[in-house]
C-alpha positions, -999 to 999 in steps of 0.1 A, spaced: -606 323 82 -618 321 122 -584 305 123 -558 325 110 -558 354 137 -543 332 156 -515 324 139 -510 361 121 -511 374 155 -490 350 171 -450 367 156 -443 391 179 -454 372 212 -441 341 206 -411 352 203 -408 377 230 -421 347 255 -396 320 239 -367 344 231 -341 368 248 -332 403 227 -305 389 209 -326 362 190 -360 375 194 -360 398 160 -349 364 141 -375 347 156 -404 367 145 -387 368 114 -386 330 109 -424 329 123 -440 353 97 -414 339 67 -431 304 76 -466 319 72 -457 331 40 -444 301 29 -479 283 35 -495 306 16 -473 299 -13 -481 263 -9 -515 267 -6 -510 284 -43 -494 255 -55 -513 228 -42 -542 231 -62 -519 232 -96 -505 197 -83 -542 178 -79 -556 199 -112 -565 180 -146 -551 192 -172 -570 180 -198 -602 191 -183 -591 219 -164 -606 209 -133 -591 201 -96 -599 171 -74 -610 192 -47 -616 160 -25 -579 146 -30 -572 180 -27 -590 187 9 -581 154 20 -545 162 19 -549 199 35 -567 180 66 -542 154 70 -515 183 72 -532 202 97 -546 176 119 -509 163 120 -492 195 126 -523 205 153 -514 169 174 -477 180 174 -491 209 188 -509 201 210 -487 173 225 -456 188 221 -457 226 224 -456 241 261 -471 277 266 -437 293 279 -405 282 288 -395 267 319 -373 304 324 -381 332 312 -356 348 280 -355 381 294 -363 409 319 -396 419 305 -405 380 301 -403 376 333 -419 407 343 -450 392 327 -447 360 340 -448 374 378 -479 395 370 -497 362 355 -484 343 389 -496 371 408 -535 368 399 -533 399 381 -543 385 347 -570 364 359 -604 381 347 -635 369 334 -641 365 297 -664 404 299 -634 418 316 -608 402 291 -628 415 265 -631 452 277 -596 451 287 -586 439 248 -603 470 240 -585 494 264 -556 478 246 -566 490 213 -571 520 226 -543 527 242 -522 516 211 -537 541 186 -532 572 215 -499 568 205 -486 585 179 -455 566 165 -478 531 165 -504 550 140 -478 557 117 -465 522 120 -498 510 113 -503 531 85 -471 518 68 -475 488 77 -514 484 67 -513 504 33 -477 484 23 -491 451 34 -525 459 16 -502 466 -17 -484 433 -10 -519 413 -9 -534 432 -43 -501 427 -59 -493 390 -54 -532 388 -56 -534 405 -90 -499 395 -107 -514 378 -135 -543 403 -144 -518 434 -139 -496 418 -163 -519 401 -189 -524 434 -209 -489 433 -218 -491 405 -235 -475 379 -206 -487 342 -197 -497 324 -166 -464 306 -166 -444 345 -167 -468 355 -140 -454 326 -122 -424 336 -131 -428 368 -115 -447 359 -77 -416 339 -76 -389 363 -78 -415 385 -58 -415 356 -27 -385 339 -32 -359 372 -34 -384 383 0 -378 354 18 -340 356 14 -342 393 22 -361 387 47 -336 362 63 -309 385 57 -324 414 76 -338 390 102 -299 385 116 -296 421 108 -323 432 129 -308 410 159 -275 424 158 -281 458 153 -315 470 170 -315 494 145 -350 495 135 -356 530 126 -328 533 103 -336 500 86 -371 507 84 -365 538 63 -341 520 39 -367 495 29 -394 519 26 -370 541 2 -363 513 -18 -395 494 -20 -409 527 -31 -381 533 -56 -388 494 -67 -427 499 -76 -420 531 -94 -396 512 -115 -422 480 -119 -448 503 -131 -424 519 -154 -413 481 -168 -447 459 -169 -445 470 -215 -445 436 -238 -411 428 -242 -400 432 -213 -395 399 -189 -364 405 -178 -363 440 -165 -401 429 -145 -389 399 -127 -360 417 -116 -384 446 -101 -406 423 -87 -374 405 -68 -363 439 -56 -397 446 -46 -400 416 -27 -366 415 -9 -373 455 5 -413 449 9 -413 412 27 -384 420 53 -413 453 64 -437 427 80 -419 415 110 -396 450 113 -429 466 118 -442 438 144 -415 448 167 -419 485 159 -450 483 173 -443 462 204 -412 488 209 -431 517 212 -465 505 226 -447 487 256 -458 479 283 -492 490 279 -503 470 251 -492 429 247 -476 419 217 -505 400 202 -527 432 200 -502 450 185 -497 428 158 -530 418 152 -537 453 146 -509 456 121 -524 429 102 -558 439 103 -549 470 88 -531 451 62 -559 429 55 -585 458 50 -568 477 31 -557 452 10 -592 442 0 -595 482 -9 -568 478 -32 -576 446 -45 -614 459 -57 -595 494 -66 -570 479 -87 -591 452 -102 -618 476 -119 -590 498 -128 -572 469 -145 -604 461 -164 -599 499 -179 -569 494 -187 -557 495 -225 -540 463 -241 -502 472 -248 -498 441 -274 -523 463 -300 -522 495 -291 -490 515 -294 -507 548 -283 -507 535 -247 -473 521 -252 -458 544 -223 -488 561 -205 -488 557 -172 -524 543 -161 -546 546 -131 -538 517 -119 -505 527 -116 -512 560 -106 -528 548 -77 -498 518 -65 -474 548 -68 -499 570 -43 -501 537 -23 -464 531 -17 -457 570 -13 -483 570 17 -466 540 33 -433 558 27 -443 590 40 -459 572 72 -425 550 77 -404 577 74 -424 602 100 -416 570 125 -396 578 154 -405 560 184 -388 550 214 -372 515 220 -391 507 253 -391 472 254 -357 475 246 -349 502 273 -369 483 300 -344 456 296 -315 470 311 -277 466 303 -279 436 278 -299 462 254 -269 496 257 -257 494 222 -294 487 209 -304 521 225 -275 540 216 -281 529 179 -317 542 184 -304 576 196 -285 580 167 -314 568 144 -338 592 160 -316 621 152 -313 615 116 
């Protein structure tokens, strides 16, 4: 847990330290695709070292093996991995680089700590980064409950372990396609605005739809809204990484941005996940009770409230491309596709 901030955080930086405009979106893209992929193997892991005859898991086996991967890839690390590239990707790489050559980054460990909080500061004074935080945190707070709670939301339709399997697969795997596809989009385009409101349309669309199809019955029609969910809900996460680095720059570094973003995620997604879980356990049990057979129930009532606040929020969103702007030249197109974007 004291770990993963600095990896969550790490998206948006890394790749604007490593990577010019025209492969930076991919990159962040890649980088939060590969956290999520951990976390899916961390999910299966303990299914691989469990007994199934006594339904326990050789947590030691299990431990031992999560140790040897992360010492390994932590040596790799820390032998291989530089902090910055010998030149500088871009114009407002190397703008940073000169102020840390400078001296003017040099502070103690106080004065880094007040200025981190300047920084946080200074990103919620700005208008366009609350909204993207309040997309991003309230749909990233869904997307933890949901993957969280697959199982229990779906159990009281009468569906297994294995079909909730079924289901976070076509959640992650038809998101990490997406989110592929939209990565190469975002880098040849720029245009984050108008892609931002398409998946918040549809991923809102998507959870109507899921709530609408979790009935016994009815496997088909759920996996298939869970895949659209996932392929409009994953692609969000770095979109709204470089959102917020657009329109918080240069006043706030990358890594505060996107911690931020996934702070919010992370607290409201404990929210939701206590929310949704008692309201589960109220719930009625579709398999015997035909009454309930197409009522709508708080727990869905309140998803559908969720994702309408994250759509609302994305779809207010129309900040300025200043990273992009300070730039120069290289970045024309991007800016004129923002123009057009804002206008809409």
């Amino acid at each position: 847990a004291v770990a993963q901030p600095f990896f969550t955080n790490l998206p948006a930086r890394f790749a604007a330290t490593w990577f010019g405009v025209k492969q930076r979106d991919i990159a962040t893209t890649i980088f939060v695709s590969a956290n999520l992929i951990g976390i899916a193997l961390g999910s299966i892991l303990p299914t691989i070292f469990a007994d199934v005859n006594d339904e326990t898991v050789d947590m030691f086996t299990l431990l031992l093996v999560e140790l040897g991967t992360v010492t390994a890839s932590s040596l790799l690390i820390f032998f291989l991995f530089r902090e910055e590239p010998p030149t500088p990707p871009s114009k407002t790489a190397d703008e940073k680089r000169a102020a840390k050559l400078s001296g003017q980054n040099r502070v103690s460990a106080k004065e880094n700590a007040i200025q981190v909080w300047r920084d946080v500061q200074k990103a919620f004074s700005e208008k366009n980064f609350v909204l993207i935080f309040i997309a991003s945190g309230t749909g990233l707070g869904f997307f933890n409950s949901l993957t969280t709670l697959v199982e229990t939301l779906t159990k009281p339709a009468g569906y297994s372990t294995d079909n909730a399997g079924t289901f976070s697969i076509a959640f992650l795997g038809c998101g990490l396609v997406s989110a592929g596809i939209f990565g190469v989009i975002m880098d040849k385009t720029h245009k984050y605005i108008t892609l931002l409101r398409i998946l918040a349309t549809v991923a809102t669309l998507a959870t109507f739809g899921l709530c609408l199809s979790i009935r016994p019955d009815n496997i088909g029609l759920i996996s298939a809204f869970f895949g659209i969910l996932g392929s409009f809900m994953i692609p969000l996460l770095p979109l709204a990484f470089e959102l917020a680095a657009e329109c918080t720059y240069p006043l706030v570094p990358e890594d505060i941005s996107t911690g931020l973003i996934m702070s919010g995620g992370q607290v409201t997604g404990i929210g939701f996940l206590l929310g949704m879980e008692a309201l589960i356990g109220q719930q009625p049990d579709f398999t015997t009770n035909d009454d309930f057979k197409y009522e709508f129930t708080p727990t869905y009532i309140i998803a559908v409230i969720a994702v309408f606040i994250f759509w609302v929020a994305a779809m207010s969103f129309n900040g300025e491309y200043k990273r992009l702007k300070a730039e120069g030249s290289e970045t024309e197109t991007a800016l004129a596709d923002t123009n057009k974007a804002e206008s809409m």
